[in-house]
N, C-alpha and C positions, 0 to 999 in steps of 0.2 A: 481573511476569514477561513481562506478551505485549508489551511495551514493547522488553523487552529482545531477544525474540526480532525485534522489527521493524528494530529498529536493525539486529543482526549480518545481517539479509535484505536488509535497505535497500529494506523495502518491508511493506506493513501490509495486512490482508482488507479494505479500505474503498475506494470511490470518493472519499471526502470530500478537499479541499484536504490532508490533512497526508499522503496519501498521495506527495503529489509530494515534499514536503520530505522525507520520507524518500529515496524515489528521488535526490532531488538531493544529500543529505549520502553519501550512497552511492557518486555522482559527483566530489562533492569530493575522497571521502577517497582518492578510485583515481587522481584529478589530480597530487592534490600528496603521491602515494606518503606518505600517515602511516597509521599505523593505530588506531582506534574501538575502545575498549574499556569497553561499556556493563555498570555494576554493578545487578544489584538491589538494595534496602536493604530492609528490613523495616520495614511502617507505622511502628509505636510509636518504630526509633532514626534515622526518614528526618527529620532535622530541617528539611533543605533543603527538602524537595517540600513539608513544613508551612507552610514560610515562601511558597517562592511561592503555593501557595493562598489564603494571607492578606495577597497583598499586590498587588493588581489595581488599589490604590488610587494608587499609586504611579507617579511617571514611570520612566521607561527608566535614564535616570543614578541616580535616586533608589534605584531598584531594583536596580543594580549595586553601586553605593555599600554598600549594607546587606549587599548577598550576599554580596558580598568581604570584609567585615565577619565573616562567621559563619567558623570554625575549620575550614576546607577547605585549607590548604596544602598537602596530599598532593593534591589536587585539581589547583593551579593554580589563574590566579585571570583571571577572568572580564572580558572588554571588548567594548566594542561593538560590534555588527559593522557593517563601513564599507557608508559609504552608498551605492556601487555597486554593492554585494552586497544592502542592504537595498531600495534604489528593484526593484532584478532581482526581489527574493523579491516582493516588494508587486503589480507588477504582472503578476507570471504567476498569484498568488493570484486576483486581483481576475477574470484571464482564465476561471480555473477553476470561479471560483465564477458571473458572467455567463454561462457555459458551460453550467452546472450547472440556470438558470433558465432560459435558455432554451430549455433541453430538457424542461426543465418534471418535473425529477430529484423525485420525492417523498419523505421518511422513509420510508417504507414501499418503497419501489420499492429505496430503497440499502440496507437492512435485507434484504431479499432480493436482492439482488446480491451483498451481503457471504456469505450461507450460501451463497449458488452456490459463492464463492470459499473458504470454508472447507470444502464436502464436494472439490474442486478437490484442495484439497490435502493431503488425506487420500487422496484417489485417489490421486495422484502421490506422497504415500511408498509407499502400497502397492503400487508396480510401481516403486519403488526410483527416479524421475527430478526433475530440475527441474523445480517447475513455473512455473517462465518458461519453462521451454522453450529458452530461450539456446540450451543445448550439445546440442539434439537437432538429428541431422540432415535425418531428416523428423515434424515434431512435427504434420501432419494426424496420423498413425497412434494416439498417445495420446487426441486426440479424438476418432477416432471409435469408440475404444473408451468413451471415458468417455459419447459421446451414449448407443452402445449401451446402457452400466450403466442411466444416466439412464432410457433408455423404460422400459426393464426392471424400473425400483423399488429399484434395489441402491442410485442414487446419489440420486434424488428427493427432497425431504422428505418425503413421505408416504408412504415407503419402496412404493408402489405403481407400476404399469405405468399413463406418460403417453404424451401426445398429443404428435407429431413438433414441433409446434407447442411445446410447453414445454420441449421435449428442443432447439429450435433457439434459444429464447428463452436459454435455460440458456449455451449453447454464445455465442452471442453476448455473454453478460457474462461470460462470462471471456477473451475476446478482447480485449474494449473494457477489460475489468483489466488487462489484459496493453501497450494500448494507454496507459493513463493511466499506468502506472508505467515508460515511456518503453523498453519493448519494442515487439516487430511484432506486431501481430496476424496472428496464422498462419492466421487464417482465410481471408487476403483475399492476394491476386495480389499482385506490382506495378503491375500496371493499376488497383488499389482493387477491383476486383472479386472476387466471391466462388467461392474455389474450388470447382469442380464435384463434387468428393469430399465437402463440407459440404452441397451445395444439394440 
């Protein structure tokens, strides 16, 4: 199901590389005006998701070949995607992930970015907005409400009163999430500088 919800957001709670292929199928489909209509199936009659899981073994054609093979014609049927679009996806991957190490990104470090970015957005249905942010006109205002929550314990995970310092850490991953899924970080100028209402 949260799969499915990523799709129709065109955007997923993670820093990890498949956060941009979201972002980017999201961009395709707004390009070339078609519309995404991602189904759930249920484990036991997902036969498809069974097969790819079991089949890693496999080249790219071999693995087409067998796909198209399986009783999907309500589906459509599956082809390679060309190799200006594959060289593109391969090396913005490779940038994201070089990107990633050199920042010296931890499991642990993107594990807690991610809950930033999931109480995020529990904040933002509870005050009814985007949380991109996109369609706000001034989107500091939602922040510094949610810093507020944040010191306060309402938005923390240790539902306790932190230090401004955690409350800014917090507030900066979700700018830099907001940045990696090819929105603006609202926290910062056009100058790249940080707005004085955050500092």
């Amino acid at each position: 199901m949260a799969a499915v919800g990523w799709c129709n957001r065109g955007s997923t709670s993670s820093i990890c590389p498949h956060a941009f292929l979201l972002w980017w199928l999201a961009s395709i489909t707004r390009e070339s005006a078609f519309h995404l209509t991602p189904y759930f199936v249920n484990g036991p009659t997902n036969h498809l998701a069974d097969f790819c899981s079991r089949s890693f073994h496999l080249q790219d054609s071999d693995f087409l070949c067998a796909l198209n093979s399986h009783p999907i014609s309500h589906l459509g049927t599956l082809a390679p995607v060309p190799s200006d679009i594959q060289s593109k996806m391969i090396s913005r991957l490779f940038q994201i992930i070089q990107r990633d190490v050199a920042l010296g990104v931890s499991y642990q470090r993107a594990a807690t970015t991610d809950n930033t970015w999931l109480n995020w957005e529990a904040f933002c249905a509870s005050i009814e907005i985007d949380p991109t942010l996109h369609s706000i006109n001034d989107p500091i205002v939602p922040l510094q409400l949610c810093a507020h929550r944040y010191h306060m314990g309402t938005l923390s995970p240790s539902k306790t009163k932190v230090h401004s310092q955690t409350v800014g850490d917090a507030v900066r991953a979700i700018g830099q999430m907001l940045a990696n899924m090819g929105y603006a970080d609202p926290r910062l100028l056009a100058s790249g500088k940080l707005t004085f209402c955050l500092s």
